[in-house]
N, CA and C atoms as a LAMMPS dump frame, in Angstrom:
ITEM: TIMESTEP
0
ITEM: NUMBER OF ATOMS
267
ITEM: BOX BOUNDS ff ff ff
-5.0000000000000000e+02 5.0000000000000000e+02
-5.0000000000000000e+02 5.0000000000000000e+02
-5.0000000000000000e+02 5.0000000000000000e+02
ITEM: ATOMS id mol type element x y z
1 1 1 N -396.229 31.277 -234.645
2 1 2 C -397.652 31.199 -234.414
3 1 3 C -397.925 29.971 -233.547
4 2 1 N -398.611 30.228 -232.655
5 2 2 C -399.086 29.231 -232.077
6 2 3 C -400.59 29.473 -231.644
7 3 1 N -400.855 28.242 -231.902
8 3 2 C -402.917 27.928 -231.781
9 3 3 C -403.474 26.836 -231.071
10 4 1 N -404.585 26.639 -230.343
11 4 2 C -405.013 25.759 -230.556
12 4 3 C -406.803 25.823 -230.39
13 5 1 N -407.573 25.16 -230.469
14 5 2 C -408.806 25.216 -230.34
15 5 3 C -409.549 26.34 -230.192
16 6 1 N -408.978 27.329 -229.295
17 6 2 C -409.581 28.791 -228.598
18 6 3 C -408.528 29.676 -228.644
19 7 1 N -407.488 29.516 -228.715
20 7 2 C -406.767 30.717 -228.582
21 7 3 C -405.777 30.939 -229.43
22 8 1 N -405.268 31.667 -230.08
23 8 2 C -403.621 32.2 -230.8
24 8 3 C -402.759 33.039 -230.458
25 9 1 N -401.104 32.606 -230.682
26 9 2 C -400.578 34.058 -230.045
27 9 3 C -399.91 33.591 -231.719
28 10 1 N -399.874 35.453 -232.161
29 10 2 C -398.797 35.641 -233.709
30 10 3 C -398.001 36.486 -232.966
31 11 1 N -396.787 36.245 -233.284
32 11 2 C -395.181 37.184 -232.911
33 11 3 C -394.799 37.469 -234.411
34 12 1 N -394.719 38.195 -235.319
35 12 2 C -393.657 38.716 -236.281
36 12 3 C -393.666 40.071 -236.492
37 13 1 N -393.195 40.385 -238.069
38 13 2 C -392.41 41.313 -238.313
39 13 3 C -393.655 42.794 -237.458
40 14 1 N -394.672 42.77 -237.383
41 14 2 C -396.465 43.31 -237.082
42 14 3 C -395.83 43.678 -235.673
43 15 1 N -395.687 42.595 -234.547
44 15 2 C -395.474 42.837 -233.443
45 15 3 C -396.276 41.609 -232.816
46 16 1 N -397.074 41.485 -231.49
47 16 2 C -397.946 40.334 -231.126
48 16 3 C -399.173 40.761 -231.167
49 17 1 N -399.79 39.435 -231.622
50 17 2 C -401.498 39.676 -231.821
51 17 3 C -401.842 38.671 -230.959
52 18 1 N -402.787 38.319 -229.862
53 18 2 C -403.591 37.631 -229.226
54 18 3 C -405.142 37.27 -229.795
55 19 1 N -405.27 36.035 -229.536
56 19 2 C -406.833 35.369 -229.9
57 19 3 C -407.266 35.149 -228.799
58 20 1 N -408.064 35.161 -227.895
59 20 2 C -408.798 34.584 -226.809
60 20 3 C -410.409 34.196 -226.827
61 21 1 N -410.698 33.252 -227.408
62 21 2 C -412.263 32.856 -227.081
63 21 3 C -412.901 33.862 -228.267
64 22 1 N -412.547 33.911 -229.443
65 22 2 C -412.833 35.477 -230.429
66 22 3 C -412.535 36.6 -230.159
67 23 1 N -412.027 37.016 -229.028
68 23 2 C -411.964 38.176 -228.531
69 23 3 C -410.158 38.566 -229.062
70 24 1 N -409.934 39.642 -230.083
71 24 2 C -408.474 39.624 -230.63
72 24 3 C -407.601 40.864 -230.141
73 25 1 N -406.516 41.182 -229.995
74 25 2 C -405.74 42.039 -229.772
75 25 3 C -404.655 42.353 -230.24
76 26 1 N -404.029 43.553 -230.638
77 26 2 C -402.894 43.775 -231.669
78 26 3 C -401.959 44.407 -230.934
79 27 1 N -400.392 44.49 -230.665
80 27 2 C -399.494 45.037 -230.191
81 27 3 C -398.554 45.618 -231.054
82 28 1 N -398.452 46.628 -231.473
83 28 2 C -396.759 46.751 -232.333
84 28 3 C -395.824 46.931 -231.669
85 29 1 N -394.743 45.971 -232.043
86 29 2 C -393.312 46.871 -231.859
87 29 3 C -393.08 47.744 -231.162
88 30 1 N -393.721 48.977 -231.06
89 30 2 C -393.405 50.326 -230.645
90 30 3 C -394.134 50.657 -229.375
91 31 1 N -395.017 49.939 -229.22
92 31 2 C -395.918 50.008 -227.869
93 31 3 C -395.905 48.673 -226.839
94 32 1 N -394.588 48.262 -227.202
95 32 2 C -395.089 46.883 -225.955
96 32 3 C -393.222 47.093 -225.228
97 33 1 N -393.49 47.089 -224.054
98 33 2 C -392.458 47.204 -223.029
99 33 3 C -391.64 46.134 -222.986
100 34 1 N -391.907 44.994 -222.834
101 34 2 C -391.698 43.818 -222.511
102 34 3 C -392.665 42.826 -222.612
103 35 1 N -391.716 41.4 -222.999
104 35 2 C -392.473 40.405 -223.68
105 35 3 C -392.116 39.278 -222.579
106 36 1 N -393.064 38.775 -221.655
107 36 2 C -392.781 37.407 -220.974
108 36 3 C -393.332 36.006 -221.587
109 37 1 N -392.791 34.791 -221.773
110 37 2 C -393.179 33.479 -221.57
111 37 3 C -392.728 32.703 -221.054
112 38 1 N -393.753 31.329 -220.558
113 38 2 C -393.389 30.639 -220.085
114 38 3 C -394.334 29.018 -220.536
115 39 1 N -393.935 27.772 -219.539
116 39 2 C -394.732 26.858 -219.535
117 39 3 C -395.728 27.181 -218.666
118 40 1 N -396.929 26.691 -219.292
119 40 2 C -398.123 26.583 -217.8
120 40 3 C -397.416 25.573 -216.645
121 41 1 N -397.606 25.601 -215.533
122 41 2 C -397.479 24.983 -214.493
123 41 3 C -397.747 23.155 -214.851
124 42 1 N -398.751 22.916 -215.365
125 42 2 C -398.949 21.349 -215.703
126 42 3 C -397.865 20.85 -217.035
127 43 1 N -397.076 22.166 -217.626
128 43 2 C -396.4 21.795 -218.713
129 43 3 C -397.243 21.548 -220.136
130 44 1 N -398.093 21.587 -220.02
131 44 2 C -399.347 21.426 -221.336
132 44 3 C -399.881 22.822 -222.253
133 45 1 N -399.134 24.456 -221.875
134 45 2 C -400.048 25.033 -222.461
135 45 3 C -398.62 26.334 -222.563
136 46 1 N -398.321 26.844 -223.646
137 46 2 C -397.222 28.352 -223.636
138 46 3 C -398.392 28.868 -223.356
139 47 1 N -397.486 30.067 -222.21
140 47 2 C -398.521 31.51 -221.542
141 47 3 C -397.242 32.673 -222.232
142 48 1 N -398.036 33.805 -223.277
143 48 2 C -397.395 34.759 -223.158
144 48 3 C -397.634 35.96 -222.954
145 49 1 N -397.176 36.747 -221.922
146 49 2 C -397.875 37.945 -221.611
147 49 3 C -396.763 39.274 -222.671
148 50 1 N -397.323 40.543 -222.81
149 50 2 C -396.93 41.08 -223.228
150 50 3 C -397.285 42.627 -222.514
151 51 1 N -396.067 43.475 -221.826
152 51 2 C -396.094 44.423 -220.661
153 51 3 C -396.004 45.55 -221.458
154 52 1 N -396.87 46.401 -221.619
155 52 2 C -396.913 48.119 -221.702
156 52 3 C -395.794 48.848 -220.874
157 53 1 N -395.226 49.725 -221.839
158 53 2 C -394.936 50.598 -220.539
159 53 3 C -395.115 51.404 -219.704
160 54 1 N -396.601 51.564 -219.692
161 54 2 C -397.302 52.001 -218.354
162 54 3 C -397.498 50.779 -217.156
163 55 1 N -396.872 49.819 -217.406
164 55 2 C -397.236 48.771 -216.608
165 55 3 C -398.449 47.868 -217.054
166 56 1 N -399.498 48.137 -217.736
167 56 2 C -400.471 47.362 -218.276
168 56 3 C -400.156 45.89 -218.792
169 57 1 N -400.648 44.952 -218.609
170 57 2 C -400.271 43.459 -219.274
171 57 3 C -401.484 42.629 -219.481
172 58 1 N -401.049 41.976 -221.29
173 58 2 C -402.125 41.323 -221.319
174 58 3 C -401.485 39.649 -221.349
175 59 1 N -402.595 38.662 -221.412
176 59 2 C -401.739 37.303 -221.455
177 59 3 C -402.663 36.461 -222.542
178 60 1 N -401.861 35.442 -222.444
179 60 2 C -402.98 34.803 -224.155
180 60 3 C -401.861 33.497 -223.383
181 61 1 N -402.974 32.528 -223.24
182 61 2 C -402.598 30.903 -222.873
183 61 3 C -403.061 30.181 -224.325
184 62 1 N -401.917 29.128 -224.754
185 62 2 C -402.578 28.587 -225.526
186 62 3 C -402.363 26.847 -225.603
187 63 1 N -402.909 25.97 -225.569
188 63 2 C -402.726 24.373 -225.151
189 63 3 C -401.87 23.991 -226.352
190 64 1 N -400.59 23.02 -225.994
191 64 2 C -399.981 22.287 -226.774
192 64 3 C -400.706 20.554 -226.812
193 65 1 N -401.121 20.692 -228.086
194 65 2 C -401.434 19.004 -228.206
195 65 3 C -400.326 18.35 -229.48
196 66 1 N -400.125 17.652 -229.646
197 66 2 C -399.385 17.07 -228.01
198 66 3 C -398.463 17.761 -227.535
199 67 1 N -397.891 17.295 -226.345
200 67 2 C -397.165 18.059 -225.156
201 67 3 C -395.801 18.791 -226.294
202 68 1 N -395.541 17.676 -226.965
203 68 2 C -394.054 17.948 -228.058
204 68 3 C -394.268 19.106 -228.58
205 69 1 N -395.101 19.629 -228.881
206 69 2 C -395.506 20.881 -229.927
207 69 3 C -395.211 22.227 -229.003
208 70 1 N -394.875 22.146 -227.42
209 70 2 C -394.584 23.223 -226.679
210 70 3 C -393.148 23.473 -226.915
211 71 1 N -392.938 22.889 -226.706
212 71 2 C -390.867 23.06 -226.732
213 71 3 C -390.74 23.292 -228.562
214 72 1 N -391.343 23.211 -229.558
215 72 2 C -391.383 23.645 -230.947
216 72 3 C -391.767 25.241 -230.697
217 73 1 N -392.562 25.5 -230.003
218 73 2 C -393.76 26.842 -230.097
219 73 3 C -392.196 27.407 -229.134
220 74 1 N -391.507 26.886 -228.487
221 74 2 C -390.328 27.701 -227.378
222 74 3 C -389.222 28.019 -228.583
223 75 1 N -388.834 27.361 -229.377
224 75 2 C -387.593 27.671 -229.843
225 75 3 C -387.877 28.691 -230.962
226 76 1 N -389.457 28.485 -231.655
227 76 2 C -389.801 29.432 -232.787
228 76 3 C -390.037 30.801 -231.876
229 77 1 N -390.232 30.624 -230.578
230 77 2 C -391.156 32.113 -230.111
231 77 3 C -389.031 32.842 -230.015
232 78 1 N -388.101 32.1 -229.125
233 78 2 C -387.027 32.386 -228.9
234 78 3 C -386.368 33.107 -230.196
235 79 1 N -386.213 32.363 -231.16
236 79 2 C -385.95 32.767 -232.311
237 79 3 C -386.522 34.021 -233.122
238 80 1 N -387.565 34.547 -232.846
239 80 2 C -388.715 35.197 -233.595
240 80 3 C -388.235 36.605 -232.623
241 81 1 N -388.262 36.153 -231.28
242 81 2 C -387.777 37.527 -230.532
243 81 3 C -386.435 37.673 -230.182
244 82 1 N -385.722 37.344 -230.681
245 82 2 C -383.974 37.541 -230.994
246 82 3 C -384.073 38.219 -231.69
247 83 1 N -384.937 37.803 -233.137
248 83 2 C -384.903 39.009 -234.423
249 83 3 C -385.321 40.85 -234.074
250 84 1 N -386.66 40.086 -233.507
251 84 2 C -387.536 41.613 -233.505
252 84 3 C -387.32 42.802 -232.646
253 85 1 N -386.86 41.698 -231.005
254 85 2 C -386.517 42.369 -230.288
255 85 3 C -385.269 42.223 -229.354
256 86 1 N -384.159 42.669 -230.364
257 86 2 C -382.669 41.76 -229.762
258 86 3 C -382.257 42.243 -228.564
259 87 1 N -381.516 41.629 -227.321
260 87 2 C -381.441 42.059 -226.287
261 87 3 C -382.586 42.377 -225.353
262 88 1 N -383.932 42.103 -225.403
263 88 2 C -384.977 42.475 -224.982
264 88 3 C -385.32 44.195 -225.007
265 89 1 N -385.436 44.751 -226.308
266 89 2 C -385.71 46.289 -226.203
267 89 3 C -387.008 45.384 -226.814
């Protein structure tokens, strides 16, 4: 899980859920193509998008305060999708 002020991304056993500004979204397992993340560009914020396989993608940015708490939110998100989705299926 990762949060901060405005936004959440949840990854588990469910699949990914997005928070944006109140606005929420649910993915299972079974309907998401592919899962991208990364650092924001300034290094201050995990972006994770999550790809349909019709091509559709949604994204959910969320700010690390402090900066340390990004590279925590990298090894739990790494770990979390080894389990769920090994090899990237």
């Amino acid at each position: 899980m990762a949060v901060d002020a405005h936004n959440s991304i949840v990854v588990d056993i469910a699949g990914v859920a997005f928070e944006d500004h109140g606005a929420a979204i649910e993915f299972s397992w079974q309907e998401i193509g592919s899962i991208h993340y990364k650092a924001s560009p300034n290094g201050k914020a995990l972006m994770v998008a999550v790809v349909l396989p019709s091509g559709q993608f949604y994204e959910c940015v969320v700010q690390a305060k402090p900066r340390a708490q990004l590279g925590e939110w990298f090894a739990q998100l790494a770990a979390v999708l080894g389990y769920y989705r090994p090899m990237g299926r």
